[in-house]
Every structure is written in C-alpha cells, then in structure tokens.
C-alpha positions as CSV (number, residue, x, y, z in Angstrom):
1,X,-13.6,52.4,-193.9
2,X,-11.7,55.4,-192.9
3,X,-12.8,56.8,-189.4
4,X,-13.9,61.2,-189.7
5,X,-12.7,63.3,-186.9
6,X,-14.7,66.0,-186.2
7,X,-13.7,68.7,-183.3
8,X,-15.8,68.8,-180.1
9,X,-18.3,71.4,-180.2
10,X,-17.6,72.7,-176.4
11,X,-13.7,71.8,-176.0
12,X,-12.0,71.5,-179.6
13,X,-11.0,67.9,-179.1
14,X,-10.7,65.3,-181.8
15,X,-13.4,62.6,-181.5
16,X,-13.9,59.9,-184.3
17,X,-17.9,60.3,-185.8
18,X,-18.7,57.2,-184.7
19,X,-22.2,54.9,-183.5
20,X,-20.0,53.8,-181.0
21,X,-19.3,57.3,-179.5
22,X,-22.7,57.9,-177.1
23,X,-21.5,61.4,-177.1
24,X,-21.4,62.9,-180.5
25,X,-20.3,64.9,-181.9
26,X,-19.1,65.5,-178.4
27,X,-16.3,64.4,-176.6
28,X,-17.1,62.9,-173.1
29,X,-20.4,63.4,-171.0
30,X,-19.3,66.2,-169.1
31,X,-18.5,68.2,-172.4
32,X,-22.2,67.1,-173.6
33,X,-24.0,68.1,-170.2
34,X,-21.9,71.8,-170.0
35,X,-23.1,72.4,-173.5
36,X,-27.0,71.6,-172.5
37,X,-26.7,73.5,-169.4
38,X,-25.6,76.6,-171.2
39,X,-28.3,75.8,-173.5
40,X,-30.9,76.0,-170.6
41,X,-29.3,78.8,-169.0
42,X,-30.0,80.5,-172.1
43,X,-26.3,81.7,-172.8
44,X,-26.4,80.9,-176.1
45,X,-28.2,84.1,-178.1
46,X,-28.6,85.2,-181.8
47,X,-27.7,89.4,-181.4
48,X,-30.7,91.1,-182.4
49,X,-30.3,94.3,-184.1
50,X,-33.8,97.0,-183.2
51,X,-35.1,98.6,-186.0
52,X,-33.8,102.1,-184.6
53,X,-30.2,100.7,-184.5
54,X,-30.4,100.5,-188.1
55,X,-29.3,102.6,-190.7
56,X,-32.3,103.8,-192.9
57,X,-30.3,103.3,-196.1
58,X,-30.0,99.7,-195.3
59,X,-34.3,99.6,-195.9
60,X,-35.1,99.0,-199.1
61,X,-36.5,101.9,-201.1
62,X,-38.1,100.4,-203.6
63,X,-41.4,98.0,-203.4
64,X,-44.5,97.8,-201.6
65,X,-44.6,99.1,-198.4
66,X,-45.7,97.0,-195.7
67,X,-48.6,98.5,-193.4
C-alpha cells in the first residue's frame, strides 16, 4: 500500500495520512495545539458581507418576496 502525503494544515509540511500519525492531518503537537488555540481565540472568521454593503442588483428581482 502506497503511503498519501497530505500538507500540514498550519505549517505546509509533508506528513504521511497515517493511523500511526496521532496528529493528523497535522504535523507535530505543537502545529495541532497552535491551530486549536487560534480556533478558541476566534481568529479564524467567515467575512460577512451586510445587506447595505451589497449591491441591489445582486437581489433577485423576480419571485416572492419575503416579509
């Protein structure tokens, strides 16, 4: 069986996808622990985009309207 290499999420290394790895898809514990603590520090955010920042053509003009 061929062994995948995948890239670490936080560093870029190559790590084998492995059972054996207690890491993955990470590299090493200290690249797993800095990814959940920017996870908890909450520095890992979806843009959002407010309803006045968008352009009124992007609405849909057609269809119900929603009340």
């Amino acid at each position: 069986m061929v062994d995948r290499l995948v890239n670490c999420p936080r560093c870029g290394t190559k790590v084998v996808w492995s059972t054996d790895n207690l890491w993955r898809p990470f590299c090493s514990e200290r690249c797993k622990t800095t990814d959940l603590g920017a996870w908890a520090s909450e520095s890992y955010r979806i843009p959002v985009v407010e309803m006045d920042d968008m352009d009124e053509q992007a609405l849909p003009s057609d269809g119900p309207a929603l009340n």
